[in-house]
VMD Tcl script that builds the backbone (N, CA, C; Angstrom):
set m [mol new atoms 285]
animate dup $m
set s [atomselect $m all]
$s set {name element resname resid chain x y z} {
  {N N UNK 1 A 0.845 -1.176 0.000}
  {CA C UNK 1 A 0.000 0.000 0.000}
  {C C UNK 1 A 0.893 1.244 0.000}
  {N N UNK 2 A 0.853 2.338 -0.166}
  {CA C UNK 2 A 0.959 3.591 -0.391}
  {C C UNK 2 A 0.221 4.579 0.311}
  {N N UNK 3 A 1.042 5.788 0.885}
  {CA C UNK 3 A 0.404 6.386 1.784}
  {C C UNK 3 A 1.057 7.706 0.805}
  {N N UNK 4 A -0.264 8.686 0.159}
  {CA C UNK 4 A -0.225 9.638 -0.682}
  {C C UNK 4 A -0.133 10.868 0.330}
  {N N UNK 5 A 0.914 12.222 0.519}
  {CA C UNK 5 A 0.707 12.937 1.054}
  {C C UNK 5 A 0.713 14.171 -0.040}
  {N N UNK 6 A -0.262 14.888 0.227}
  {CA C UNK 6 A -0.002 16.556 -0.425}
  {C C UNK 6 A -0.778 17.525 0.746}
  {N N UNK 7 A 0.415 18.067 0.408}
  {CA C UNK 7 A 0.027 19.574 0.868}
  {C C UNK 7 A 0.490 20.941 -0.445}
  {N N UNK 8 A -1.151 21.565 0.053}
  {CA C UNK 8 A -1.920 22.637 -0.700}
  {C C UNK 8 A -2.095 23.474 -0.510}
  {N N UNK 9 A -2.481 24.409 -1.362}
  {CA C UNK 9 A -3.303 25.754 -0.933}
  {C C UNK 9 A -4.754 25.105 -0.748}
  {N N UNK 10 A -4.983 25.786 0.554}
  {CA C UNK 10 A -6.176 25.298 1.265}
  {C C UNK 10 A -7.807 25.461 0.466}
  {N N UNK 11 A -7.616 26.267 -0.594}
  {CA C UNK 11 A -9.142 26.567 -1.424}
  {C C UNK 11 A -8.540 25.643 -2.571}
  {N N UNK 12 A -7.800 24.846 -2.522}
  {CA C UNK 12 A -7.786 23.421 -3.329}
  {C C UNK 12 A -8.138 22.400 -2.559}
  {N N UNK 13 A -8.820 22.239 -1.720}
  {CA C UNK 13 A -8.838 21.128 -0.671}
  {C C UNK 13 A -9.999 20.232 -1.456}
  {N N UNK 14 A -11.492 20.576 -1.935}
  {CA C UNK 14 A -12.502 20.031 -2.508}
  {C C UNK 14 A -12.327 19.483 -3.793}
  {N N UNK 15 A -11.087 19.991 -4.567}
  {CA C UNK 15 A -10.581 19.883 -5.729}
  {C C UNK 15 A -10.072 18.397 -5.331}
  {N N UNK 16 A -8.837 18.579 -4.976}
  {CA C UNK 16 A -7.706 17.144 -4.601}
  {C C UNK 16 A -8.985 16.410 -4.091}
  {N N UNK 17 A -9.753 16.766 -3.235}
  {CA C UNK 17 A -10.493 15.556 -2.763}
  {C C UNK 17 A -11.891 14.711 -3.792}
  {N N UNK 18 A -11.820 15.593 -4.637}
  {CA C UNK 18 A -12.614 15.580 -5.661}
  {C C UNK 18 A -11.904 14.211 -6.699}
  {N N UNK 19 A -10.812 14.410 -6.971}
  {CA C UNK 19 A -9.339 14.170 -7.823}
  {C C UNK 19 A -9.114 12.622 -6.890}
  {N N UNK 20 A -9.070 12.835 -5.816}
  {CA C UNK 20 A -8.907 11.577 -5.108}
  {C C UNK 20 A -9.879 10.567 -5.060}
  {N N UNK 21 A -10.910 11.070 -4.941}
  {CA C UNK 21 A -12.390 10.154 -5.459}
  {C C UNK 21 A -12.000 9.539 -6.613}
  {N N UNK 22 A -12.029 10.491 -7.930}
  {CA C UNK 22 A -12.062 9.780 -8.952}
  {C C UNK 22 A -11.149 8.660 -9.402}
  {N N UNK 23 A -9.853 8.845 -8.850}
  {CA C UNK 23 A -8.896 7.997 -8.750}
  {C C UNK 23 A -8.999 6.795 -8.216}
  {N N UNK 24 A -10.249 6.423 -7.223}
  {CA C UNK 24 A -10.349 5.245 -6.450}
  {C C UNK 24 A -10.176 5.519 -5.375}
  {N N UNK 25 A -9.737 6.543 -4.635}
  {CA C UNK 25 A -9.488 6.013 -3.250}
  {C C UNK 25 A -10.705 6.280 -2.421}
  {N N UNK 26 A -10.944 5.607 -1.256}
  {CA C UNK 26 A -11.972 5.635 0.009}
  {C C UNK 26 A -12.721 6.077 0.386}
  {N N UNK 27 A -11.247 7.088 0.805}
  {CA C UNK 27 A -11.241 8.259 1.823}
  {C C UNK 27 A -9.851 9.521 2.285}
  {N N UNK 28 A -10.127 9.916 3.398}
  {CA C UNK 28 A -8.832 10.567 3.143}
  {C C UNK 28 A -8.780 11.451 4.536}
  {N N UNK 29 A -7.763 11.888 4.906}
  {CA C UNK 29 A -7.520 12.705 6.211}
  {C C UNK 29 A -6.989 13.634 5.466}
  {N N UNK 30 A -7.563 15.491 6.332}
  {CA C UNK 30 A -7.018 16.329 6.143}
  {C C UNK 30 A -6.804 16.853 7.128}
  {N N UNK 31 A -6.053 17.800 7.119}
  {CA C UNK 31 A -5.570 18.843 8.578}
  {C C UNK 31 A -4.900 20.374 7.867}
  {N N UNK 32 A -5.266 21.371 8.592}
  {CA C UNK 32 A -4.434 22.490 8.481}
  {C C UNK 32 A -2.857 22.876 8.874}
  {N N UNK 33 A -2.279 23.459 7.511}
  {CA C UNK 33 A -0.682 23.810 8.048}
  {C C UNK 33 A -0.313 24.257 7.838}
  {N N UNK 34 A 1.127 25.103 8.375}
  {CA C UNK 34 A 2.102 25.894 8.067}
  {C C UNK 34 A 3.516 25.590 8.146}
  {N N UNK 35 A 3.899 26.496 7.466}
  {CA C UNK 35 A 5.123 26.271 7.347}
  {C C UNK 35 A 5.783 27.546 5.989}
  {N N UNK 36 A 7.160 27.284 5.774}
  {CA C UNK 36 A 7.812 28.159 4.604}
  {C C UNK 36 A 8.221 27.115 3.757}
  {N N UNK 37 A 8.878 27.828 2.855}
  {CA C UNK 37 A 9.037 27.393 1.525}
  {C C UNK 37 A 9.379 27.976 0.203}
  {N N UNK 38 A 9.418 27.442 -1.014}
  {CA C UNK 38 A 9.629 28.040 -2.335}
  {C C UNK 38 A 8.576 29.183 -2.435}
  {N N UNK 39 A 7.539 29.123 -1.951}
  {CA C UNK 39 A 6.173 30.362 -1.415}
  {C C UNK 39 A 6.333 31.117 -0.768}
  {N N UNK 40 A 7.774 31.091 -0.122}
  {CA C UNK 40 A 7.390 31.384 1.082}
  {C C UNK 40 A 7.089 31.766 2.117}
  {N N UNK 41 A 6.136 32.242 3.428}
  {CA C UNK 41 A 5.835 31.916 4.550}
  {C C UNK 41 A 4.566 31.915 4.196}
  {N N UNK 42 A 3.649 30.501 4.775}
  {CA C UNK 42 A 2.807 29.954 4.580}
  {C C UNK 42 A 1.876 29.675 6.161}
  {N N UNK 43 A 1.057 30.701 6.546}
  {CA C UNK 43 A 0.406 30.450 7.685}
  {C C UNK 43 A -1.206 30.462 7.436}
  {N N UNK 44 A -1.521 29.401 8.300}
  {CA C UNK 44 A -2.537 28.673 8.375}
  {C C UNK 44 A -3.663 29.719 9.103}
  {N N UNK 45 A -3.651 30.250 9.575}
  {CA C UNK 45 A -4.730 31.153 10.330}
  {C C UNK 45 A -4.775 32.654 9.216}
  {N N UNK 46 A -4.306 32.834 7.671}
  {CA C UNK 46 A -4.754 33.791 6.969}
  {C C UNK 46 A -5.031 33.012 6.101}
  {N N UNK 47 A -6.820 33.268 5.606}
  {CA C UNK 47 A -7.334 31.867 4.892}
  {C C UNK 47 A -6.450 32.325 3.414}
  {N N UNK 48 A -6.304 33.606 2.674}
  {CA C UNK 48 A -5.183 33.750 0.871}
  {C C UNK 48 A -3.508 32.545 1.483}
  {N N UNK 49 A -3.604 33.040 2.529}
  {CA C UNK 49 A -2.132 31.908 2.396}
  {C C UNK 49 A -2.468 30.561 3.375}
  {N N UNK 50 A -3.536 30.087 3.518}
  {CA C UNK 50 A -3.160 28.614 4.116}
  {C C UNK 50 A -3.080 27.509 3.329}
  {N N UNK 51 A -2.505 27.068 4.247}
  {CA C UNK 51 A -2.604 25.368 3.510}
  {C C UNK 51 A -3.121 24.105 4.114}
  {N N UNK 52 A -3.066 23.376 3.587}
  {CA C UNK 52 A -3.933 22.167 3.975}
  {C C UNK 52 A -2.806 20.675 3.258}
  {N N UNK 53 A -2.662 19.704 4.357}
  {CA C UNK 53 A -2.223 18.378 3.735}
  {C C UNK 53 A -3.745 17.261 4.405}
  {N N UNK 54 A -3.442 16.560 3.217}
  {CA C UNK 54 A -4.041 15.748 2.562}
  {C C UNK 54 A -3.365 14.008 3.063}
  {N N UNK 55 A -4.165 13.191 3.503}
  {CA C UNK 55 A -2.980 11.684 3.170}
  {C C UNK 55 A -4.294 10.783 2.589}
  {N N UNK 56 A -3.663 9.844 1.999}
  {CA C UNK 56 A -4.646 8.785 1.298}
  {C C UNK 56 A -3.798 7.714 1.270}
  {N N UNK 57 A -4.500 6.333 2.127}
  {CA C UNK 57 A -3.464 5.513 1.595}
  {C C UNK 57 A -4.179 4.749 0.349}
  {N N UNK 58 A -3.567 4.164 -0.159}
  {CA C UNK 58 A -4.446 3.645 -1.594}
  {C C UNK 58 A -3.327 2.322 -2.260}
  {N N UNK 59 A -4.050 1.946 -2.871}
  {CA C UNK 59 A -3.134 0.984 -3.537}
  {C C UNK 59 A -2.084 1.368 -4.916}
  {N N UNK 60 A -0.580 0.725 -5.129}
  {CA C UNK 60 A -0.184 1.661 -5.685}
  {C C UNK 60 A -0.448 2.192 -6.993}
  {N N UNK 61 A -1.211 1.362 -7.545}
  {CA C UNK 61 A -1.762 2.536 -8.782}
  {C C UNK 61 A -2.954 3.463 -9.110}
  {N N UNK 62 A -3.747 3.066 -7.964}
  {CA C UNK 62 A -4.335 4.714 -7.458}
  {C C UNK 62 A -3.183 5.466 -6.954}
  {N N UNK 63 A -2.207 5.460 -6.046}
  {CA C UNK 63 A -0.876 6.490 -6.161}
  {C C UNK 63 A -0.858 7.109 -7.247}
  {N N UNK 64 A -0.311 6.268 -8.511}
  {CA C UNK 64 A 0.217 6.330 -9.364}
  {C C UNK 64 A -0.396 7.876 -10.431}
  {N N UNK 65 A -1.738 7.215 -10.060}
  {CA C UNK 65 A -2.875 8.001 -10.816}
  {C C UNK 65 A -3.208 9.379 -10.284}
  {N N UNK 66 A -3.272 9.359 -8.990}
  {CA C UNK 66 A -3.373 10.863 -8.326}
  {C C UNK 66 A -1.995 11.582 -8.628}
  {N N UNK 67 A -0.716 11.238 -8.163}
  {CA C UNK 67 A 0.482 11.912 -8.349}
  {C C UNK 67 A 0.414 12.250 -9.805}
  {N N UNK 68 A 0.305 11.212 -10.800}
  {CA C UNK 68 A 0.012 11.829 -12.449}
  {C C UNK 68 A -1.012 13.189 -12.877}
  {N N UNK 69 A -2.073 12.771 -12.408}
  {CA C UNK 69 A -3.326 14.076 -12.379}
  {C C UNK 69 A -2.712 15.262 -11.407}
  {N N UNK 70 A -2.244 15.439 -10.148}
  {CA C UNK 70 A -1.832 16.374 -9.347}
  {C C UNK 70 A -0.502 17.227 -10.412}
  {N N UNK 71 A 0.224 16.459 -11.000}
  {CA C UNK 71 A 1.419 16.681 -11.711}
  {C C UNK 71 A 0.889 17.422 -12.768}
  {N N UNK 72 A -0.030 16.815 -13.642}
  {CA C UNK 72 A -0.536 17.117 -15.024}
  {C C UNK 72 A -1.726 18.448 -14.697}
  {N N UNK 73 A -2.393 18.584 -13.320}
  {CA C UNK 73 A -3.194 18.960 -13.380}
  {C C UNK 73 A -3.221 20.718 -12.988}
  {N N UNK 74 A -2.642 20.458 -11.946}
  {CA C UNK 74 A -2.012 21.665 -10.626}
  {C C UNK 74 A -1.480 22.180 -10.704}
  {N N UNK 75 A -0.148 20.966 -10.703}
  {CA C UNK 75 A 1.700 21.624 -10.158}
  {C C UNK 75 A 1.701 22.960 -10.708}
  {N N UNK 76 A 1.400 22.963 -12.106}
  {CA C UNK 76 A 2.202 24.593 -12.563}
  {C C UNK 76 A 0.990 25.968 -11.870}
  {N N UNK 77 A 0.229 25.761 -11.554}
  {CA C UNK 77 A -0.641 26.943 -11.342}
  {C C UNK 77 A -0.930 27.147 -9.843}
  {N N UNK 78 A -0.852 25.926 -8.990}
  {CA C UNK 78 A -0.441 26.432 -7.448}
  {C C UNK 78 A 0.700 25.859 -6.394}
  {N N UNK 79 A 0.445 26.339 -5.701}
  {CA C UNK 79 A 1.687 26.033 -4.560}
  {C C UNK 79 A 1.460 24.975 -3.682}
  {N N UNK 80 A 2.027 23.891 -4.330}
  {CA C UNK 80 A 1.593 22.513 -3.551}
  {C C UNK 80 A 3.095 21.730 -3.890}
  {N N UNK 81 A 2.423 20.095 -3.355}
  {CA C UNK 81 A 3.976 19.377 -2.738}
  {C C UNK 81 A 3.125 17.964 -3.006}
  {N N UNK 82 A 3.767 16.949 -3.660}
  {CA C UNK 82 A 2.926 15.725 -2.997}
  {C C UNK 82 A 4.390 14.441 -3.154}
  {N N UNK 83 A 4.142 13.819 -2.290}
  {CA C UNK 83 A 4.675 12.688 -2.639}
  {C C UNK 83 A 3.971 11.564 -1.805}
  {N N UNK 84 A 4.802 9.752 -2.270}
  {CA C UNK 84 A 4.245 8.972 -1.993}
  {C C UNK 84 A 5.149 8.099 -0.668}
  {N N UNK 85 A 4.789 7.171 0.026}
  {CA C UNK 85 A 5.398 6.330 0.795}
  {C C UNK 85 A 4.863 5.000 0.825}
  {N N UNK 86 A 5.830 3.869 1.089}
  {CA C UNK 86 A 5.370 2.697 1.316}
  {C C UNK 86 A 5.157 2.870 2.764}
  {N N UNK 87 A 3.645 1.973 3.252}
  {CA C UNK 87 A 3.220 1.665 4.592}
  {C C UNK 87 A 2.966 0.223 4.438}
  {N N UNK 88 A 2.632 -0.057 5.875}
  {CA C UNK 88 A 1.994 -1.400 6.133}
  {C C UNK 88 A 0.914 -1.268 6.752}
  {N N UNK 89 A -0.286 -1.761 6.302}
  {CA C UNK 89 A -1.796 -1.345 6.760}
  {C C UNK 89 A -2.233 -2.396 7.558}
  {N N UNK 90 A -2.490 -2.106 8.580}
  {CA C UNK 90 A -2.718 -3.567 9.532}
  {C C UNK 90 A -4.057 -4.137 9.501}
  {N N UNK 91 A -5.288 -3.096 9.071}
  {CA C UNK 91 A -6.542 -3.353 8.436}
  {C C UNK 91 A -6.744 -3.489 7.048}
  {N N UNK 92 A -5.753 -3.760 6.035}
  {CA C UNK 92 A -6.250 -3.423 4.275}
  {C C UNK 92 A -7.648 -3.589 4.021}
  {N N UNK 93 A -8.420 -4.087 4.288}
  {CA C UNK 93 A -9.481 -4.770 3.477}
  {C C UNK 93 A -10.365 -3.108 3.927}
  {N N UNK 94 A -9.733 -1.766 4.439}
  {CA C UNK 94 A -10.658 -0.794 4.701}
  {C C UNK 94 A -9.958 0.180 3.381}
  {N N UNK 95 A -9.300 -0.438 3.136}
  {CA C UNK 95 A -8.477 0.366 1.793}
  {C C UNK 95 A -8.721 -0.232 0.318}
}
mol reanalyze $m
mol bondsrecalc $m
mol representation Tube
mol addrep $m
């Protein structure tokens, strides 16, 4: 399994989760964040600059498929980050 993380500009949040549906996956955890960067300073309590990460774990070619669409879709027009990780899911059959 694969554990998808991005972090966004936060008025992309319905989008990616939109994007993540179609791709197959579940479900998904989000949370608010900050931090700096190539953007940067990125704080979470002014809604023009917050951000938001995202995780999905999914199987790896739903990965495959969100990181492709996020790449093809986004990357050049906002300020986001995603990458993938191998996990071990101790429940799969909820994934």
């Amino acid at each position: 399994m694969k554990l998808v993380t991005i972090v966004c500009e936060a008025i992309l949040e319905e989008r990616v989760v939109e994007l993540l549906r179609e791709a197959g996956a579940h479900g998904h955890t989000a949370f608010p964040v900050h931090g700096s960067g190539g953007q940067g300073e990125r704080h979470a309590d002014i809604s023009e600059t917050a951000n938001v990460q995202l995780q999905v774990i999914v199987k790896p070619a739903v990965a495959e498929t969100v990181l492709a669409r996020l790449q093809g879709e986004l990357f050049q027009q906002y300020a986001m980050v995603a990458y993938e990780s191998d996990v071990r899911v101790l429940r799969p059959d909820k994934f």
